[in-house]
C-alpha positions as CSV (number, residue, x, y, z in Angstrom):
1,X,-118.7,62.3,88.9
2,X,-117.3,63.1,85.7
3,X,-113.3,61.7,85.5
4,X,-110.6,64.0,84.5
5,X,-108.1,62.4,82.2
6,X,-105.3,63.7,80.3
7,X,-103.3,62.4,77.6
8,X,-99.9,63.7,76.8
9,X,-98.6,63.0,73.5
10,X,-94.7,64.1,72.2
11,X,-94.3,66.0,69.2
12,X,-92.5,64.0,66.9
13,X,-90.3,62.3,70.1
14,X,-87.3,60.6,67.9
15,X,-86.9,63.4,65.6
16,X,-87.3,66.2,67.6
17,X,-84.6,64.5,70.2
18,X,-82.3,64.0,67.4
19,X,-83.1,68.2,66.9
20,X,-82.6,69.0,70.5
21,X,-79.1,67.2,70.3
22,X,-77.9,68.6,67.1
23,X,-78.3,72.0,66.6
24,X,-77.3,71.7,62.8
25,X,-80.9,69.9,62.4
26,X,-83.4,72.6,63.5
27,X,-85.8,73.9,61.0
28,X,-84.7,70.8,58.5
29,X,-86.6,68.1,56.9
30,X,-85.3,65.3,59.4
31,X,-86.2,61.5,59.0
32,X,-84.7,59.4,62.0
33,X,-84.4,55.5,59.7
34,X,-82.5,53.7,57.2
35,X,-81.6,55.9,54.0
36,X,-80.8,52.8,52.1
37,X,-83.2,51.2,49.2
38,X,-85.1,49.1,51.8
39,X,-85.1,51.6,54.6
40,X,-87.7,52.5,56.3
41,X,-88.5,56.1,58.3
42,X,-89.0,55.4,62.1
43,X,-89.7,58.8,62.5
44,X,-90.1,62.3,60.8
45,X,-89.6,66.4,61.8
46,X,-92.9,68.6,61.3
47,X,-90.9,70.3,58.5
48,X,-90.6,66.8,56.7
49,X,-93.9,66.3,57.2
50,X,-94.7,69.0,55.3
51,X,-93.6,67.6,52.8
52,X,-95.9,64.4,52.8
53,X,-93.2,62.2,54.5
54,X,-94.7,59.7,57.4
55,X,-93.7,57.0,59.4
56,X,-93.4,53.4,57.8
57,X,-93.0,55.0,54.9
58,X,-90.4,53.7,52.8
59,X,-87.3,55.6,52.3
60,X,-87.3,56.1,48.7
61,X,-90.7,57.5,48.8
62,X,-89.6,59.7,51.3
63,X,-86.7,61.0,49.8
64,X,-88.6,61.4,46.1
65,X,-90.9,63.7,48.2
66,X,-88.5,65.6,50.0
67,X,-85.2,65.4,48.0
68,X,-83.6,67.5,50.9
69,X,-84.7,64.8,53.4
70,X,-81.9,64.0,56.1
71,X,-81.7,60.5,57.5
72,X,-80.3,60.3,61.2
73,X,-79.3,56.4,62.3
74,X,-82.1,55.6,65.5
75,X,-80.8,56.2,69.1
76,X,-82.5,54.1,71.0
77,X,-81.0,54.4,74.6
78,X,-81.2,58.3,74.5
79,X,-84.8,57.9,73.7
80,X,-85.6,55.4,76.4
81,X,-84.0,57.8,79.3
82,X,-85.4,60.9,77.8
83,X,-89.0,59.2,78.3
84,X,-88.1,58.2,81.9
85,X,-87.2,61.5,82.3
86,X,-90.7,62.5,81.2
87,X,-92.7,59.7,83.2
88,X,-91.3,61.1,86.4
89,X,-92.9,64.3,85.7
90,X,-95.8,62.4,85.1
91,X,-95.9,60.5,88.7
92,X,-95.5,63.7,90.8
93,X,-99.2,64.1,90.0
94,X,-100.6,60.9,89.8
95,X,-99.9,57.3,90.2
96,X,-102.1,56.5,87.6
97,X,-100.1,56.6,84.8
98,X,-101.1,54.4,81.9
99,X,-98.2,54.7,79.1
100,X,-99.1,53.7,75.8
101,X,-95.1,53.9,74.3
102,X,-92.5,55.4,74.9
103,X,-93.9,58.8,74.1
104,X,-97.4,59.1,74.7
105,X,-99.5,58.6,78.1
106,X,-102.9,58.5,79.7
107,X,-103.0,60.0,83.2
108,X,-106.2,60.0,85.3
109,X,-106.1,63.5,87.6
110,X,-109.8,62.9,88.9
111,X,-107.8,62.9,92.5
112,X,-104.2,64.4,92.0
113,X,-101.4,64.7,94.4
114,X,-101.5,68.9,94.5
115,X,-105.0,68.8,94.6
116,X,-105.5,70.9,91.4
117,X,-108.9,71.2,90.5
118,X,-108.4,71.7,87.2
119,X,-107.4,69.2,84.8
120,X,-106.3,71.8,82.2
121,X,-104.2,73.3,84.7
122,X,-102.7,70.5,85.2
123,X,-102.0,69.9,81.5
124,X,-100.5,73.0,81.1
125,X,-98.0,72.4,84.4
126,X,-96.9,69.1,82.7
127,X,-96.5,70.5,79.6
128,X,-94.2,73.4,80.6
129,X,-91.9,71.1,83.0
130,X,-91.5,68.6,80.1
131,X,-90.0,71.9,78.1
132,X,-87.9,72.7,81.0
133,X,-86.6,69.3,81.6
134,X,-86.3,68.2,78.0
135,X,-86.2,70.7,75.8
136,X,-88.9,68.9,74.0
137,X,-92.6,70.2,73.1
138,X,-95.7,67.9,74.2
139,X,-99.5,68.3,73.2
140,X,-101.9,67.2,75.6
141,X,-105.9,66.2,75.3
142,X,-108.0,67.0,78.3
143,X,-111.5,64.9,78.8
144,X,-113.9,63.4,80.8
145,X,-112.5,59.4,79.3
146,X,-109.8,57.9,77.5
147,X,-111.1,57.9,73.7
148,X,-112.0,61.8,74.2
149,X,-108.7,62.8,75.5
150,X,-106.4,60.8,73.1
151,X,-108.4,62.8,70.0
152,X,-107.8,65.7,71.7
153,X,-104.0,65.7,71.8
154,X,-104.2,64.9,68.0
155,X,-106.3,67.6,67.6
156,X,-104.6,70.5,67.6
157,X,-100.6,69.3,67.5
158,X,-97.6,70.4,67.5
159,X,-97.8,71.8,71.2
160,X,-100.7,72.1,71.8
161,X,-103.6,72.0,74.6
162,X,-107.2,70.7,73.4
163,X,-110.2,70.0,75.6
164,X,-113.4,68.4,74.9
165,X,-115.6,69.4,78.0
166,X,-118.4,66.6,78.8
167,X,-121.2,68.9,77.1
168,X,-119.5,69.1,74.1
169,X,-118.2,65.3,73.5
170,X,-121.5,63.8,71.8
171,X,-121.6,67.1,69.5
172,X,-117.7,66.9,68.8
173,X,-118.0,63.3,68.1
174,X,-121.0,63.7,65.7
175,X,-119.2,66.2,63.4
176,X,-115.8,63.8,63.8
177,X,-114.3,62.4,60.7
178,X,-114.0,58.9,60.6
179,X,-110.4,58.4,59.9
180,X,-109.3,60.9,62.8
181,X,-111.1,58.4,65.2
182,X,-108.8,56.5,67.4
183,X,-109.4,52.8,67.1
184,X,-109.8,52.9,63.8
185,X,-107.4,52.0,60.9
186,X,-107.4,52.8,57.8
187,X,-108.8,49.2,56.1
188,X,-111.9,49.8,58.7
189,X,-112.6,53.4,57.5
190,X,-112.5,52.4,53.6
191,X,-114.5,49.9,54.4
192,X,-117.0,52.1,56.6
193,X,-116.7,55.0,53.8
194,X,-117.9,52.1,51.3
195,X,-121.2,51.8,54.4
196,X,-121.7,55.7,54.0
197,X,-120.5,56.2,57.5
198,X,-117.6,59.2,57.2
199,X,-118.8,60.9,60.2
200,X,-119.5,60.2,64.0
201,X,-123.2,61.1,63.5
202,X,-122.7,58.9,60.3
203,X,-121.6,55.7,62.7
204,X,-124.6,56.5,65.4
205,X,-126.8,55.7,62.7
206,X,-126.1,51.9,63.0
207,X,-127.3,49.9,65.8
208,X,-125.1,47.8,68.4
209,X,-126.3,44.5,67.1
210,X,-125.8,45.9,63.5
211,X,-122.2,46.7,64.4
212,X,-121.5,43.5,66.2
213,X,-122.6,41.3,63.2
214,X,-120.3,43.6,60.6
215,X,-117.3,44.6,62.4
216,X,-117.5,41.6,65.8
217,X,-116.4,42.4,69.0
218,X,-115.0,45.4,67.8
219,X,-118.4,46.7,66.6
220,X,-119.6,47.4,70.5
221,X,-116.6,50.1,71.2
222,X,-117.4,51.5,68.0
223,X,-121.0,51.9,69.0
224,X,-120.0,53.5,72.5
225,X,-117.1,55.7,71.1
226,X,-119.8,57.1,68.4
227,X,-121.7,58.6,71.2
228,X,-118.4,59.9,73.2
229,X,-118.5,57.2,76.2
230,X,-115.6,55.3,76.9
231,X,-115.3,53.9,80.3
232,X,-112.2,52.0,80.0
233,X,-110.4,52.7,83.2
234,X,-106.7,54.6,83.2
235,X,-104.5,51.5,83.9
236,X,-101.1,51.9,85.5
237,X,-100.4,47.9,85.5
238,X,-101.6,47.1,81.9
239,X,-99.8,44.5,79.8
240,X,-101.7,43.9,76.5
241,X,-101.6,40.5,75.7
242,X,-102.6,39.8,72.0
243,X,-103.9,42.7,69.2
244,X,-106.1,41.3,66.7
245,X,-108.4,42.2,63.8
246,X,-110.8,39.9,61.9
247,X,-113.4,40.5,58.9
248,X,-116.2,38.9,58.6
249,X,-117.6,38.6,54.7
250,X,-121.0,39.7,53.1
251,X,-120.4,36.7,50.1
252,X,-118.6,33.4,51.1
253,X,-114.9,33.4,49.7
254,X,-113.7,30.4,47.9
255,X,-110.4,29.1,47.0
256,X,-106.8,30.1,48.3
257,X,-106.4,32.8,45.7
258,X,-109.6,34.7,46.8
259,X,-109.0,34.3,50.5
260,X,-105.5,35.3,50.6
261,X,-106.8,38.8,48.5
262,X,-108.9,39.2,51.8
263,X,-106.5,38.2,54.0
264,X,-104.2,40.5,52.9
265,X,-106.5,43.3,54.6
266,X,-106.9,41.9,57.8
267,X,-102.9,41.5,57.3
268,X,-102.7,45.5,57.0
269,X,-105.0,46.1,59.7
270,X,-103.4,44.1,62.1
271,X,-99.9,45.8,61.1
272,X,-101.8,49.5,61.8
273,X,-102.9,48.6,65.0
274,X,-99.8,46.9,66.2
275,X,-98.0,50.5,65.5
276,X,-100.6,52.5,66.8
277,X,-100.2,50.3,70.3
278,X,-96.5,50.0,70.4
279,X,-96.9,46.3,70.1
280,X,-94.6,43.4,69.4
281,X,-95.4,39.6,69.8
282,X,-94.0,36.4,69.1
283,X,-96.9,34.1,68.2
284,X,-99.6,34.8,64.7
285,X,-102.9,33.1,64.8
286,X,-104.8,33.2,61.9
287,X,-108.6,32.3,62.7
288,X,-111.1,30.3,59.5
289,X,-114.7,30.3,60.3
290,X,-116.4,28.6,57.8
291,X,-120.0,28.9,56.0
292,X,-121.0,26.1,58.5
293,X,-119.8,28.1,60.9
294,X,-117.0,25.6,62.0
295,X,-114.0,27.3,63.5
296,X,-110.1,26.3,62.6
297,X,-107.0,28.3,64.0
298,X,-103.6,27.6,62.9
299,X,-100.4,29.2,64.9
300,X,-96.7,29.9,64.1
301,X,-93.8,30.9,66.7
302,X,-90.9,32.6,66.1
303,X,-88.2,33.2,68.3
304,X,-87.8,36.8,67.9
305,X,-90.8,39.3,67.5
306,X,-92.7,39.6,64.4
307,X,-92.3,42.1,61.7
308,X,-94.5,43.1,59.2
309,X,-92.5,41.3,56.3
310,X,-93.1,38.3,58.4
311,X,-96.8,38.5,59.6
312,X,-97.2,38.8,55.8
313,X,-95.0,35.8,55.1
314,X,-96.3,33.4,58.0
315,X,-100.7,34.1,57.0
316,X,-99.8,33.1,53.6
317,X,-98.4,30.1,55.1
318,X,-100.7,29.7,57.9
319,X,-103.8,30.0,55.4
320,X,-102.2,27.2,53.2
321,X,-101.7,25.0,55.6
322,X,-106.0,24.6,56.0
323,X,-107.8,22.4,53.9
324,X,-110.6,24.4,52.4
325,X,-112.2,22.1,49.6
326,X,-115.1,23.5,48.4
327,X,-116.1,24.9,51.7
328,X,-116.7,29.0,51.4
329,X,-115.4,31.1,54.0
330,X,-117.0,33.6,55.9
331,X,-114.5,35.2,58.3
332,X,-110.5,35.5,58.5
333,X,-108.8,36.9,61.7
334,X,-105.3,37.1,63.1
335,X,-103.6,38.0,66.0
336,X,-100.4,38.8,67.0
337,X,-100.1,37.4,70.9
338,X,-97.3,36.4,73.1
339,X,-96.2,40.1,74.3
340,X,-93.6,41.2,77.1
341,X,-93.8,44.4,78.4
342,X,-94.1,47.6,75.8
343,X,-92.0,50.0,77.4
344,X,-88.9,47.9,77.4
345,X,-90.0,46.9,73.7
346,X,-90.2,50.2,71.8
347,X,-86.6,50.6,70.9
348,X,-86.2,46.8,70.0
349,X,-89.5,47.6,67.9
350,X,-87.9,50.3,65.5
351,X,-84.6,48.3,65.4
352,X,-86.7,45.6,63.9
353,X,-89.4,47.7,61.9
354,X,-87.2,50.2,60.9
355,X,-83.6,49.0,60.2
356,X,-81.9,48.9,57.0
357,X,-82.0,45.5,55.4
């Protein structure tokens, strides 16, 4: 039987709350962040982003593009009880509830608590009671698996209601551009575009073997997500426990200089898919394999959570601390581990990413 899962995803959460609360800010370029020279925007209003202004992106860029930008100072509690607010909603239908941060969700309806039959009904319920409730506007995906329903949110934002029926997901996914699927981050696409692969009919051309030896582990979900299946269940008790991205080389890299260049791009991987999950951790592992194929990892602590200023800082350290000689090497990895829970962690997690300096 074919599931039925729905993923709810807010529209623009931070600065659309900061909207809701101050009438003074609707229909204006907002940026919820730091204004100062090493801010950073947490957040941005659809009419920033019309401008070209993103999350993470620094604050003088932001401004230079929209030189009418206003900054509003991060509110962390309000956000925090407005997203209870919204997983309540969320558990009057199900009990499988699998929230990814503070303001997106998976929910599986397969069996829901009002016996709905349809899934798309059900979207459309939630999304209307979050307006009512909030005041806030929510897009939602509708499929028959995870990967399907999270590019369906995306697909057709701000508010709105996208569904991929199961006849339609290999065909969707074939004509899918490569940088709009979910899973993958930007360093991955470049280096797929360099492959020829900008398409999902572009990645089915690759076998699973092919994709294990170039991308590792990774390379089986890309295989299955290129053909639409995804049978990762909706998880109401999930606690990830480490993110991590590695690279493994065509040509053997030799010397410090050369291997930190690559290791800066597992670096800015890692740092996409740590946003993308809502992630924070207190332990880096960087991860050697050699052209012998001998294995070295090196790990560093801190007390509190890593940032991407010092991910960057500690895997220059980590990957001086290995004695390479005239060894070449022909993988780098790292991963960020030692997690707590990530709903209590998203407002600690734009404090850190996102404060003025």
């Amino acid at each position: 039987m074919d599931r039925k899962i729905i993923h709810i995803d807010m529209d623009a959460f931070y600065a659309s709350i900061e909207q809701r609360d101050n009438p003074g800010l609707q229909g204006k370029p907002v940026a919820v962040g730091g204004e100062r020279q090493r801010g950073v925007v947490a957040a941005a209003s659809y009419e920033a982003r019309k401008f070209g202004v993103r999350s993470a992106m620094p604050s003088v860029t932001a401004k230079k593009k929209c030189p009418q930008l206003i900054f509003v100072k991060p509110r962390f509690q309000v956000y925090k009880e407005v997203s209870s607010q919204i997983r309540k909603i969320f558990l009057e239908y199900t009990d499988l509830v699998e929230p990814l941060s503070l303001d997106e969700a998976y929910l599986d309806v397969s069996e829901n608590k009002f016996n709905i039959p349809l899934a798309t009904e059900i979207a459309r319920e939630i999304k209307a009671r979050i307006l009512a409730k909030t005041g806030l506007k929510a897009s939602a995906g509708v499929s028959v698996n995870k990967f399907l329903a999270k590019i369906a949110s995306d697909y057709d934002k701000p508010d709105g209601l996208f569904i991929i029926k199961p006849h339609q997901a290999e065909g969707f996914v074939e004509k899918l551009e490569i940088e709009r699927f979910y899973g993958i981050g930007k360093v991955t696409a470049e280096k797929m575009h360099q492959m020829g692969i900008h398409t999902g009919k572009d990645l089915k051309t690759y076998s699973l073997s092919e994709l294990v030896r170039i991308f590792g582990k990774v390379g089986s979900f890309y295989y299955t997500i290129a053909r639409g299946l995804d049978d990762r269940p909706v998880d109401p008790n999930r606690i990830r426990k480490s993110v991590g991205t590695e690279h493994t080389y065509d040509h053997d890299l030799f010397g410090l200089p050369e291997i930190l260049y690559h290791l800066k791009n597992v670096e800015n991987e890692l740092v996409d898919r740590l946003r993308r999950n809502s992630a924070l951790g207190r332990t880096l592992t960087l991860k050697v394999k050699f052209e012998d194929f001998e294995q070295l990892t090196r790990s560093r602590s801190l007390v509190e959570f890593y940032t991407p200023a010092t991910i960057h800082a500690a895997s220059v350290e980590l990957a001086g601390s290995i004695e390479y000689a005239k060894r070449g090497v022909r993988l780098l990895g790292l991963t960020l581990s030692n997690f707590e829970h990530p709903e209590e962690l998203d407002a600690y997690q734009l404090s850190i990413d996102f404060a003025e300096e």
